[in-house]
C-alpha positions as CSV (number, residue, x, y, z in Angstrom):
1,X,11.0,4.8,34.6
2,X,12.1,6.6,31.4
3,X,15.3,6.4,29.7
4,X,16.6,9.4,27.7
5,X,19.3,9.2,25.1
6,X,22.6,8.8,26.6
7,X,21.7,9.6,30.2
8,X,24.2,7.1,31.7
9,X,26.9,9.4,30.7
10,X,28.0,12.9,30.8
11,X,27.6,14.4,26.8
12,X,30.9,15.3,24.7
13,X,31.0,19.0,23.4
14,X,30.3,17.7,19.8
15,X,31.5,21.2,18.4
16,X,34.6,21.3,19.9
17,X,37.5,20.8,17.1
18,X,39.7,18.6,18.8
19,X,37.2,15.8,18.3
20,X,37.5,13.9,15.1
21,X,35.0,13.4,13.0
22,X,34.7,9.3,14.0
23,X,34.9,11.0,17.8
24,X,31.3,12.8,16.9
25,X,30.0,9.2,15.3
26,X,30.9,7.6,18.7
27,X,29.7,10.1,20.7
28,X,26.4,9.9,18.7
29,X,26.4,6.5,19.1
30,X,26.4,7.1,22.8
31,X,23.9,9.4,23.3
32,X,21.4,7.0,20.8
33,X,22.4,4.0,23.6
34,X,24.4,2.1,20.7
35,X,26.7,-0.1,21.4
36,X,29.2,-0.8,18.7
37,X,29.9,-4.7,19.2
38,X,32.2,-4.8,15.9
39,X,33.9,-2.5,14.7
40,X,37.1,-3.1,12.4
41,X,38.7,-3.0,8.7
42,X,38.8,-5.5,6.2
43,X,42.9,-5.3,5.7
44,X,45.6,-5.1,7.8
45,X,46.6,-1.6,7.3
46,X,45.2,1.0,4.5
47,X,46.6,0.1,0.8
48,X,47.6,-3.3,1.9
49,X,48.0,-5.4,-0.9
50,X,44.5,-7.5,-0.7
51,X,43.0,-4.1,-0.7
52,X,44.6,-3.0,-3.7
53,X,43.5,-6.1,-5.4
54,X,39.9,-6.0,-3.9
55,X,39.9,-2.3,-5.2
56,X,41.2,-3.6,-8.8
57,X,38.6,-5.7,-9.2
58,X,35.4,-3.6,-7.8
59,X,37.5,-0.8,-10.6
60,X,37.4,-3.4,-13.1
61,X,33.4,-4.5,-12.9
62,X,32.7,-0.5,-12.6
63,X,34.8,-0.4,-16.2
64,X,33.1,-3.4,-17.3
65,X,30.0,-1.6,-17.1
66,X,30.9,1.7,-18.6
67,X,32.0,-0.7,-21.3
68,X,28.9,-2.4,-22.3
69,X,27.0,1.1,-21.9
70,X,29.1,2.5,-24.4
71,X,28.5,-1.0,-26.3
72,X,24.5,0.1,-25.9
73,X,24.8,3.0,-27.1
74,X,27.1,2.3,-30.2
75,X,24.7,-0.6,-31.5
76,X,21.3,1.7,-30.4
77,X,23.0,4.2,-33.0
78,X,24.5,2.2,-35.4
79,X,22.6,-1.4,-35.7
80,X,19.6,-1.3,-38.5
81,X,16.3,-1.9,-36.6
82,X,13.7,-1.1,-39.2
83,X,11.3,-4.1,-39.5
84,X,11.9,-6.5,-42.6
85,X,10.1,-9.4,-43.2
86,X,12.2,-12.5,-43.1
87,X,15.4,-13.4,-41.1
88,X,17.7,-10.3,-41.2
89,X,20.0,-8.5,-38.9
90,X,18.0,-6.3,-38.1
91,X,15.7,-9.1,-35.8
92,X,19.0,-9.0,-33.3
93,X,18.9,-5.4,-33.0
94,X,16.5,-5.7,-29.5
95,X,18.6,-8.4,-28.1
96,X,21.5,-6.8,-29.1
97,X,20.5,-4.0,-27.3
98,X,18.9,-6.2,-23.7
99,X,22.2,-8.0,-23.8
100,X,24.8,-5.2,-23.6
101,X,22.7,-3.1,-21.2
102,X,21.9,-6.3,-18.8
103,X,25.6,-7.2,-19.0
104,X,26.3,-3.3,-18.3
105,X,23.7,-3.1,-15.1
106,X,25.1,-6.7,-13.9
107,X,28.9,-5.5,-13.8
108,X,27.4,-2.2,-11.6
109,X,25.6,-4.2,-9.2
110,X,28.0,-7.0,-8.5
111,X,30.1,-3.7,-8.4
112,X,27.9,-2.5,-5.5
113,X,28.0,-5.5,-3.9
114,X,31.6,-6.1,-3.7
115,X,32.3,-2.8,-2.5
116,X,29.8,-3.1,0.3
117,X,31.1,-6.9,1.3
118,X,34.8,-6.6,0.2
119,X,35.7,-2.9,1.3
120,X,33.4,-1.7,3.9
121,X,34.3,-2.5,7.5
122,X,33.0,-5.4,9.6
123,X,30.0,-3.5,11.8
124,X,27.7,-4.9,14.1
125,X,26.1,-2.7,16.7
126,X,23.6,-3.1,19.1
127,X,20.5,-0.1,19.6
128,X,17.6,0.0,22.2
129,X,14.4,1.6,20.3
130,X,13.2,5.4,21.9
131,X,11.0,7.7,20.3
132,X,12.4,11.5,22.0
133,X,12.6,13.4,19.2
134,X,16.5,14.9,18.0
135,X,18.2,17.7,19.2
136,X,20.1,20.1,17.2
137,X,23.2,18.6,18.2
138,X,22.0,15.0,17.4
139,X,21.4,16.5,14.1
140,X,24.9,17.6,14.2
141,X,26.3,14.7,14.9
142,X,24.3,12.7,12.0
143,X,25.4,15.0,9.4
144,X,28.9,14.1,10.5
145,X,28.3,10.5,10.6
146,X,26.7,10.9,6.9
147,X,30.1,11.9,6.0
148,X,32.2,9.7,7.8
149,X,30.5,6.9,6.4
150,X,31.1,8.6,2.9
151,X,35.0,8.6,4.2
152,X,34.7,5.2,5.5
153,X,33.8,4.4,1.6
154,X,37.0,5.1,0.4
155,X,37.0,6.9,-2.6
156,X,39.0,9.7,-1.8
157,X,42.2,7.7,-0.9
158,X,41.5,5.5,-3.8
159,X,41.9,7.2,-7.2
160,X,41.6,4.1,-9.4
161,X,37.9,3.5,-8.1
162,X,37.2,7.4,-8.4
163,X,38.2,6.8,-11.9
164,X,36.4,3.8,-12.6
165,X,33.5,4.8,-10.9
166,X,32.9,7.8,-12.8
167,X,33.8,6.0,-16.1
168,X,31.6,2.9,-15.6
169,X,28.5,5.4,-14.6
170,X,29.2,8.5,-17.0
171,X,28.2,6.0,-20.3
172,X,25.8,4.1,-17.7
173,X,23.8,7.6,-17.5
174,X,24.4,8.5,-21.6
175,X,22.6,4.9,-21.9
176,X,19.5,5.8,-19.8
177,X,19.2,9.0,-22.1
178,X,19.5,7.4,-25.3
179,X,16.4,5.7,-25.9
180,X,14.5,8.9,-24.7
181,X,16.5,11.5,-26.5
182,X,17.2,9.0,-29.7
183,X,13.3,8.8,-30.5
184,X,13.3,12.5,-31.0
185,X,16.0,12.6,-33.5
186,X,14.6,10.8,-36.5
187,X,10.9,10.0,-37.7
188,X,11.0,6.2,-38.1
189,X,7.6,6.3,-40.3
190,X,9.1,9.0,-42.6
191,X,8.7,7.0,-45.4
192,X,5.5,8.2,-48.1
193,X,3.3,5.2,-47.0
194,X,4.3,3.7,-43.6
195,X,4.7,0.4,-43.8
196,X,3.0,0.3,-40.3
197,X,0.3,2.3,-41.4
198,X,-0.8,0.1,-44.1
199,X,-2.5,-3.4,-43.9
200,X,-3.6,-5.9,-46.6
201,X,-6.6,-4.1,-47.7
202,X,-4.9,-1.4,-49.0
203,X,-4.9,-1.8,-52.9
204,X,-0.9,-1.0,-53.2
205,X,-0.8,-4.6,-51.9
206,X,-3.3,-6.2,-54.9
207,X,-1.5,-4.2,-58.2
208,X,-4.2,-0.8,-57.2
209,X,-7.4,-3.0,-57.2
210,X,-9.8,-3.4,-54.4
211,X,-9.3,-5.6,-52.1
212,X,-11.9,-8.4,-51.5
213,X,-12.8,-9.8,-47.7
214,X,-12.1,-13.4,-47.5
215,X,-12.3,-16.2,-45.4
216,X,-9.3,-17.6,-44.0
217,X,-9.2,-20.4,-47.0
218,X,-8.8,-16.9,-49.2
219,X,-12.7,-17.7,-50.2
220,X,-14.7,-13.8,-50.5
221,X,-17.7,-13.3,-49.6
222,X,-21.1,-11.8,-50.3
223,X,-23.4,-10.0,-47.9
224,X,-25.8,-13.4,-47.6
225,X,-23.0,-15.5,-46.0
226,X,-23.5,-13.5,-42.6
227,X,-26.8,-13.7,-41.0
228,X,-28.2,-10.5,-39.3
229,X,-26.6,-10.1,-35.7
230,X,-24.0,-12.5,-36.6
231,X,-20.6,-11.5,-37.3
232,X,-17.5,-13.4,-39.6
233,X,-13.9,-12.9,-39.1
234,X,-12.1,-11.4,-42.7
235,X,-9.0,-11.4,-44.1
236,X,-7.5,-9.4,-47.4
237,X,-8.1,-11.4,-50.7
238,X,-4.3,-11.0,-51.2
239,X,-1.6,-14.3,-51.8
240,X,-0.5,-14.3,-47.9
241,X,-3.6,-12.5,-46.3
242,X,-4.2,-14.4,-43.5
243,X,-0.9,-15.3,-42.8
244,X,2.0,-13.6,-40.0
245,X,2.5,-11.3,-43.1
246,X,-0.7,-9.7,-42.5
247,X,-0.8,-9.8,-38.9
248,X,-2.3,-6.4,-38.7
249,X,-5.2,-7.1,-41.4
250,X,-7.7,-9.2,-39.2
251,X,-11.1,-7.7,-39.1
252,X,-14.0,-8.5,-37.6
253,X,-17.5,-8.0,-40.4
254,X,-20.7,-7.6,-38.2
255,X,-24.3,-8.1,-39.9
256,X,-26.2,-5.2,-37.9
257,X,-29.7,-5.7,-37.0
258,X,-32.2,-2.4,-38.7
259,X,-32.6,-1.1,-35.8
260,X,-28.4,-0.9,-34.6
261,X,-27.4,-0.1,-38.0
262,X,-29.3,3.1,-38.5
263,X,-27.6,4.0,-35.5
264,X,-24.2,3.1,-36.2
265,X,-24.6,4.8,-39.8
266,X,-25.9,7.9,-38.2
267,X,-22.9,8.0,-35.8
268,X,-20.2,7.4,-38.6
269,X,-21.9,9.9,-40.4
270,X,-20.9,12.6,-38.2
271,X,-17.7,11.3,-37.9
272,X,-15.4,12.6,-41.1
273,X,-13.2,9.7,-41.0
274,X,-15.8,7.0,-41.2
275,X,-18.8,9.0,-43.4
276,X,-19.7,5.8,-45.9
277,X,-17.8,3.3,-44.4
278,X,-21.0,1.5,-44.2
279,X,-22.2,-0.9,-46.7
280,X,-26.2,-1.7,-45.7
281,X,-26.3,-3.0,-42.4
282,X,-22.5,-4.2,-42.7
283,X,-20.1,-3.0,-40.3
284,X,-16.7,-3.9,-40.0
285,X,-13.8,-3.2,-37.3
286,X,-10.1,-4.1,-37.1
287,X,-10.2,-6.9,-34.6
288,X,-6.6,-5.5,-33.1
289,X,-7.0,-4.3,-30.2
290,X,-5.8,-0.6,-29.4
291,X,-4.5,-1.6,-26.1
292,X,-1.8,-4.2,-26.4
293,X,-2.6,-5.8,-29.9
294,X,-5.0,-9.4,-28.7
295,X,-8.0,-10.4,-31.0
296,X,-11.3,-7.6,-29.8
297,X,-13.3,-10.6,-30.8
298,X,-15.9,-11.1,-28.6
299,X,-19.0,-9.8,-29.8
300,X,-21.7,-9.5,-27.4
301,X,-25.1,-9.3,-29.8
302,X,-27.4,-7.8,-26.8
303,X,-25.2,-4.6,-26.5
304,X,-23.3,-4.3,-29.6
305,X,-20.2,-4.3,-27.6
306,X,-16.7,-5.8,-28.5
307,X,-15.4,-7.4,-26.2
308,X,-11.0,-7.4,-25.6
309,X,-10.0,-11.0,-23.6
310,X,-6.8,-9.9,-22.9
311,X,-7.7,-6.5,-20.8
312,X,-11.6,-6.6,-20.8
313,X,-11.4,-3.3,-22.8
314,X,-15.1,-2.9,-24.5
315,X,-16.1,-0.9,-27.7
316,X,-19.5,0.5,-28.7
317,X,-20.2,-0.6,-32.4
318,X,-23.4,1.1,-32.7
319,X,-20.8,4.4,-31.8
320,X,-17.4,4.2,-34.0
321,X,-16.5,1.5,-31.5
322,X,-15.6,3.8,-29.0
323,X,-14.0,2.1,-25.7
324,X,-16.4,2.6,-23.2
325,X,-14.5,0.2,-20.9
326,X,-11.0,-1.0,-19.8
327,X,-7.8,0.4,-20.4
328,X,-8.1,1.1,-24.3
329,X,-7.9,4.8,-24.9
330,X,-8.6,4.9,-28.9
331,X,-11.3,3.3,-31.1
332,X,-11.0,0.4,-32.9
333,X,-10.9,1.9,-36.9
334,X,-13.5,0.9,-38.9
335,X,-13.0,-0.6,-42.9
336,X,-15.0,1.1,-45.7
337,X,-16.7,-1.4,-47.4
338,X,-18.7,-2.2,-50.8
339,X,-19.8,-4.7,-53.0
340,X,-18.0,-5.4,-56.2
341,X,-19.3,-6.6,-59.2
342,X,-19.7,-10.2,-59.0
343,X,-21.5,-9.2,-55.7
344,X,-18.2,-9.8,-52.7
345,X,-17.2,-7.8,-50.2
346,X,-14.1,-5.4,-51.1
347,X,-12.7,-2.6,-48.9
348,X,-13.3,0.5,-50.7
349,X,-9.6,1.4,-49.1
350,X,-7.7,1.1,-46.0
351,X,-8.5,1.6,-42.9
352,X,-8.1,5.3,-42.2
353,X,-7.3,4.9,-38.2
354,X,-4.0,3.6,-37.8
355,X,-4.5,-0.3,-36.7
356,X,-3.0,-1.5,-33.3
357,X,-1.9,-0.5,-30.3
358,X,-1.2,3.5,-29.5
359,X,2.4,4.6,-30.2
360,X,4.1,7.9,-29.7
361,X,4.9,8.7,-33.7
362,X,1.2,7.8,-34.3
363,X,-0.5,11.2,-35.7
């Protein structure tokens, strides 16, 4: 036998404007076969003096948090951030930032929580599960309970958490926007040479001369220290090359077989950025991967492919080391090379690809 809502008494006129709006909750209730088992406030009597204090504290956290997000936004603004080498103010400028925002989204949700535990009624109610579907005046009757639970909230009888709601979220909100609207303001690679768009092999870093490849024991070296198909991680011939200081300047110098390297020199032929990068049958890519920065290190011989640990993005050699797989978007850029004099390696200039991982000021 089937049960329909509320069949075990006769239905209330719900638009009838005697009825209260907690009258049309009730009668909802009813007619969804609830039964309310507790229903009753926190305090004996609205404004009591433990709900003033309850409400004091909930206003204070939501103040708290309007207070840290204002905090947020002062030190995004103010606080140098631009990279320097060494231990400077400016290394505290992220944590700066974490801090006061964490501290800020902590106060709101305690907040939250207090208001829910501390303020809301006691409520336990029982409902048997039916699938009928709603009638207009169940509809009715849960737009009304929408708002009697907004009632039941008690903002509108309690100014000072009006007030310290909408002051603890206004600079909550400003916060969100800041890093998004803050990045369009001002270029922070304005500067004539970038100094994230420069590595050790550029010659600014060796007094305008070319820059050798070395070992890491700063050793260079000629084209006979890497046999054909092999490969030999380089560093910039530079005091500090291979150190943190040049973290960007690892690169990865492949001896190319005939065949691969006619076909690698005829692809970065085509490609204006790369035209006589080539020394011979020497190739040589920036081992940073354009993904998320790890070592593209792995270099399978068999498909002239370099291989990314991290992500298992792959790059072509053979093509301008084009990602053919994983999540890498960009090709690894490629270092114009020569010979020098006394017969080492030297980069003919910088790379000409911005090294590392995409970002949005990248051209």
């Amino acid at each position: 036998m089937t049960t329909h809502h509320g069949a075990a008494a006769e239905p209330v006129d719900v638009t009838d404007p005697k009825l209260t709006r907690f009258d049309i909750v009730k009668e909802g209730l009813r007619r969804d076969d609830i039964e309310i088992v507790t229903y009753e406030s926190q305090f004996q009597g609205p404004n009591s003096k433990a709900e003033k204090r309850v409400v004091r504290n909930i206003s204070f956290l939501f103040l708290l948090s309007g207070l840290f997000a204002i905090a947020f936004l002062v030190f995004y603004i103010v606080w140098p951030w631009k990279y320097q080498l060494g231990h400077t103010i400016n290394d505290y400028y992220t944590p700066v930032l974490g801090i006061t925002l964490g501290v800020s989204l902590f106060a709101l949700g305690i907040a939250i929580l207090a208001w829910a535990k501390k303020l809301l009624p006691h409520e336990l109610s029982i409902q048997q599960r039916h699938g009928d579907p709603s009638t207009d005046d169940e509809r009715l009757i849960t737009g009304q309970t929408m708002m009697y639970v907004a009632d039941e909230l008690g903002v509108q009888r309690r100014p000072l958490l009006k007030g310290a709601i909408g002051l603890g979220l206004a600079p909550l909100g400003l916060a969100a926007a800041a890093p998004l609207v803050g990045g369009l303001i001002q270029n922070p690679h304005k500067d004539p040479e970038p100094m994230m768009y420069r590595t050790g092999f550029n010659p600014v870093t060796n007094g305008g001369k070319l820059v050798r490849l070395t070992r890491e024991d700063g050793s260079p070296i000629r084209p006979e220290d890497v046999s054909a198909g092999g490969q030999m991680t380089v560093y910039p011939g530079i005091p500090g090359g291979a150190t943190n200081k040049y973290a960007d300047s690892p690169t990865l110098l492949i001896h190319l077989r005939a065949d691969d390297a006619a076909i690698t020199r005829a692809n970065a032929s085509a490609d204006p950025r790369n035209k006589g990068s080539m020394w011979a049958d020497y190739v040589a890519y920036s081992k940073i991967c354009t993904h998320a920065g790890c070592p593209a290190s792995l270099y399978e011989q068999q498909t002239n492919r370099l291989l990314c640990p991290c992500h298992q993005s792959q790059f072509l050699i053979t093509d301008n080391a084009q990602p053919v797989f994983g999540p890498a978007t960009r090709r690894l850029p490629m270092l114009p090379l020569s010979v020098d004099d006394e017969g080492f390696f030297v980069a003919t200039s910088d790379f000409k690809d911005t090294v590392g991982p995409d970002f949005w000021e990248r051209p």
